[in-house]
C-alpha angles and dihedrals in degrees: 000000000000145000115206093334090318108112108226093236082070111049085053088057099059094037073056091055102032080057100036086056080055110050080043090058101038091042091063100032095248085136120017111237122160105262091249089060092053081049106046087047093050096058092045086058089050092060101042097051095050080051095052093041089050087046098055089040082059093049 
């Protein structure tokens, strides 16, 4: 799968690591974010990853 010439595993990939970075930083107050937001961010996180893990499985 592929949007203009990305495949889309990838792109999953680097939205993983973009939020990963995050959660890290916000998990040891490196930056101050609410905890709903850590949350939030953190399922989000959760879901795109097993998509990007299925997705991969699939290619």
């Amino acid at each position: 799968m592929q949007i203009e010439r990305i495949s889309l595993v990838q792109l999953l990939g680097v939205i993983n690591f973009f939020l990963l970075m995050f959660q890290l930083c916000s998990g040891q107050h490196w930056i101050q974010v609410k905890i709903g937001i850590h949350r939030k961010v953190g399922l989000t996180l959760v879901a795109t990853a097993s998509l990007h893990g299925f997705l991969a499985i699939l290619t």
